[in-house]
C-alpha beads as a LAMMPS data file, in Angstrom:
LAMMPS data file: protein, C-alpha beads

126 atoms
125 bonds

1 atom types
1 bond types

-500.0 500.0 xlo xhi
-500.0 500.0 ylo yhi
-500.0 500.0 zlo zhi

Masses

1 110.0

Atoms # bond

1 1 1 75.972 325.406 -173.147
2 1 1 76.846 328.344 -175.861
3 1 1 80.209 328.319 -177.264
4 1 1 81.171 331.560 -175.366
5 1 1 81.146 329.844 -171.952
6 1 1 83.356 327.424 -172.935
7 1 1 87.062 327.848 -171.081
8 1 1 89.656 327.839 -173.535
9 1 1 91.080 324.575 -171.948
10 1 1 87.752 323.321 -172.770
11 1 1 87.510 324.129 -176.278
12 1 1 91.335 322.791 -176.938
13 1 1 90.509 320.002 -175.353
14 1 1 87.392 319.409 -177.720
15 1 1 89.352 320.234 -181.270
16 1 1 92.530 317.820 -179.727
17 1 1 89.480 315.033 -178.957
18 1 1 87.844 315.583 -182.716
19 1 1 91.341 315.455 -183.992
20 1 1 92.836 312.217 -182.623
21 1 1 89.445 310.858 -183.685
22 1 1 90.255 311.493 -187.278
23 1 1 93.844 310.016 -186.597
24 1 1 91.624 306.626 -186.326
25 1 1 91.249 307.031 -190.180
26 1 1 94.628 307.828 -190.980
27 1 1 95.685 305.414 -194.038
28 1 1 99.315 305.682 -192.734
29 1 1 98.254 304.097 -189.337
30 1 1 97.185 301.106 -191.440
31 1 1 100.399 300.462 -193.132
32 1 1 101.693 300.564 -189.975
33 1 1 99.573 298.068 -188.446
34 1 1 99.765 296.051 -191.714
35 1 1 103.750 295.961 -191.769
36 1 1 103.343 294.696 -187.620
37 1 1 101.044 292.150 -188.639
38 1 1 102.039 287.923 -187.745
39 1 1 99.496 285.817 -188.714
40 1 1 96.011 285.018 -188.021
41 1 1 95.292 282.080 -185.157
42 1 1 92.868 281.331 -182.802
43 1 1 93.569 283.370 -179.937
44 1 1 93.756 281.385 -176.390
45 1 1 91.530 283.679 -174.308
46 1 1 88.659 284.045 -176.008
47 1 1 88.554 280.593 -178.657
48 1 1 88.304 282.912 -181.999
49 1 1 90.569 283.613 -184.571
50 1 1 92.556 286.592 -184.193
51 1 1 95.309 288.781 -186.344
52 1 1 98.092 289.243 -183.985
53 1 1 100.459 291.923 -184.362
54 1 1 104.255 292.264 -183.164
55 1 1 104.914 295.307 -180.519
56 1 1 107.988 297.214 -181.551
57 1 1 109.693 297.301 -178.439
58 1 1 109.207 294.091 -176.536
59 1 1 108.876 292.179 -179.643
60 1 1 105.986 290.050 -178.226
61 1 1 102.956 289.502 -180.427
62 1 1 99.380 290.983 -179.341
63 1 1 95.987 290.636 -180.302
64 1 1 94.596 293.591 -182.165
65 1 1 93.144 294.923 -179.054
66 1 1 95.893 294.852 -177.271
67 1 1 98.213 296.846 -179.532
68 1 1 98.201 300.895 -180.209
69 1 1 99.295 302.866 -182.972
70 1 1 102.275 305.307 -181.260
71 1 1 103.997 308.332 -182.668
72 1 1 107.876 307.563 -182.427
73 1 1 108.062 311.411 -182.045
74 1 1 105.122 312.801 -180.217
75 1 1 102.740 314.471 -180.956
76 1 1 103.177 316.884 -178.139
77 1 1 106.938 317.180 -177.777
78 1 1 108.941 317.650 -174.534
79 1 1 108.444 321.840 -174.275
80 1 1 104.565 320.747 -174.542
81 1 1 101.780 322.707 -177.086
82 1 1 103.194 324.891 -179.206
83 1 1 100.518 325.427 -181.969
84 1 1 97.810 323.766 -183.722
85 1 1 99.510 323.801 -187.033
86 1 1 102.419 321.768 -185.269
87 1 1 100.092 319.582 -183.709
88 1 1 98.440 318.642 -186.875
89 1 1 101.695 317.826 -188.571
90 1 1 102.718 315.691 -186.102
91 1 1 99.595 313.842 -185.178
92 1 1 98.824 313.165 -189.069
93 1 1 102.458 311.961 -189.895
94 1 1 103.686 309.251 -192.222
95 1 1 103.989 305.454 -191.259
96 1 1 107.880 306.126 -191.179
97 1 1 106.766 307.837 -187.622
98 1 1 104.697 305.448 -186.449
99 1 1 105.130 301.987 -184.463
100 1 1 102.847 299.307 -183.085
101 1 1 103.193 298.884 -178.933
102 1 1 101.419 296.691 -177.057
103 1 1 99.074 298.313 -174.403
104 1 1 101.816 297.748 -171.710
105 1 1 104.990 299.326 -173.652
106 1 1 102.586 302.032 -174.970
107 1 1 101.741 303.224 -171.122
108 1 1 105.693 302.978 -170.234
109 1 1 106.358 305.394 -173.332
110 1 1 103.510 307.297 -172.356
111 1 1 104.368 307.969 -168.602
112 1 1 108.566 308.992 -169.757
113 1 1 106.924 311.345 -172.223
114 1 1 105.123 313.175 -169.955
115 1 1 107.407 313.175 -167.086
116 1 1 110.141 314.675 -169.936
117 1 1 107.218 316.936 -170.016
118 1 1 106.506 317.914 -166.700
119 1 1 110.575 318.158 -166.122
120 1 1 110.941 320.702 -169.103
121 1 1 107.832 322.681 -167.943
122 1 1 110.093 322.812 -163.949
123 1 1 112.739 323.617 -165.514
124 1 1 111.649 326.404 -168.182
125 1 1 109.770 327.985 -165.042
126 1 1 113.068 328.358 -162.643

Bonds

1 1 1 2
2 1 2 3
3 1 3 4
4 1 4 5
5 1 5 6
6 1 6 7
7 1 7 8
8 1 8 9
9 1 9 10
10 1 10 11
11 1 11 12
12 1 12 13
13 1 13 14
14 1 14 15
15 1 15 16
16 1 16 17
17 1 17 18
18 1 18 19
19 1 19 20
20 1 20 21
21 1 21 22
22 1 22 23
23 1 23 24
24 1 24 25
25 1 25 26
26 1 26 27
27 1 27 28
28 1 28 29
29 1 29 30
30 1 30 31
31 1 31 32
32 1 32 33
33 1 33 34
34 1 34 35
35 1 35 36
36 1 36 37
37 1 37 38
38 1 38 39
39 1 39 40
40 1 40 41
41 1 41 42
42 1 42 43
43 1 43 44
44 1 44 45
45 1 45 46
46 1 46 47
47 1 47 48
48 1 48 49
49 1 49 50
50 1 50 51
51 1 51 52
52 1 52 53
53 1 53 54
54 1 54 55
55 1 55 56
56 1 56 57
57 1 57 58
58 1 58 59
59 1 59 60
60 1 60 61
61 1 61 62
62 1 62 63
63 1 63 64
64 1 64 65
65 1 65 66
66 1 66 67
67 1 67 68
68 1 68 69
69 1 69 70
70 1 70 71
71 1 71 72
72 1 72 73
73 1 73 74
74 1 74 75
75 1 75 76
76 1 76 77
77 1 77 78
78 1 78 79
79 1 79 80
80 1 80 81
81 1 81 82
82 1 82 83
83 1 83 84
84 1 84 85
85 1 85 86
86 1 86 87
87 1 87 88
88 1 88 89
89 1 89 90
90 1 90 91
91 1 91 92
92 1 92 93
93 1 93 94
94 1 94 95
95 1 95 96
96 1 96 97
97 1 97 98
98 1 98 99
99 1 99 100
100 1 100 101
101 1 101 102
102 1 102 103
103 1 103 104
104 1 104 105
105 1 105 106
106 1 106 107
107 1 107 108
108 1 108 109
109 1 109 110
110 1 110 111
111 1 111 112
112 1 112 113
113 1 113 114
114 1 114 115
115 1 115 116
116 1 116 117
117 1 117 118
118 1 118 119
119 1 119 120
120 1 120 121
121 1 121 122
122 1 122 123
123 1 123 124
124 1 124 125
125 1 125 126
């Protein structure tokens, strides 16, 4: 497929994918995850040792797959897209922006964000 039959959905969609990717990379996410770190132990499911890492809002402690990185202010803010250059700034922010969540917390901030979203987006369309 040539690049000028791709929607322009498409192609944000694409840059947003290659850009979150780079995010991975971010030395700020590892202070982050470095100032949430416990303590290594073996970890019950699985027999191994593990680094476990605190979530910021329940305050329980997670295996490393079981925690994500989270913007405190997101990325895409409540009035949605505005531009890439905003985007960037936000995604690649400093570690004062940033939490650890565990998977659970990080789908209940994830689901209020974009229903703030999707209310905004009602609203600004009346």
């Amino acid at each position: 497929m040539s690049n000028s039959q791709w929607t322009p959905a498409r192609k944000k969609a694409f840059i947003t994918t290659l850009l979150r990717s780079g995010f991975s990379r971010w030395p700020p996410k590892y202070i982050t995850l470095k100032a949430a770190f416990l303590d290594k132990h073996i970890n019950t499911k699985t027999g191994r040792l593990a680094s476990f890492y605190r979530c910021a809002i329940c305050q329980d402690c997670f295996v490393a797959k079981d925690v994500h990185v989270d913007h405190i202010v997101p990325v895409v803010g409540a009035c949605g897209f505005t531009s890439w250059d905003d985007f960037i700034e936000r995604l690649f922010c400093e570690s004062d922006n940033l939490r650890v969540l565990c998977k659970p917390c990080h789908k209940n901030v994830t689901l209020s964000e974009n229903a703030e979203r999707r209310q905004y987006k009602l609203e600004f369309m009346k």
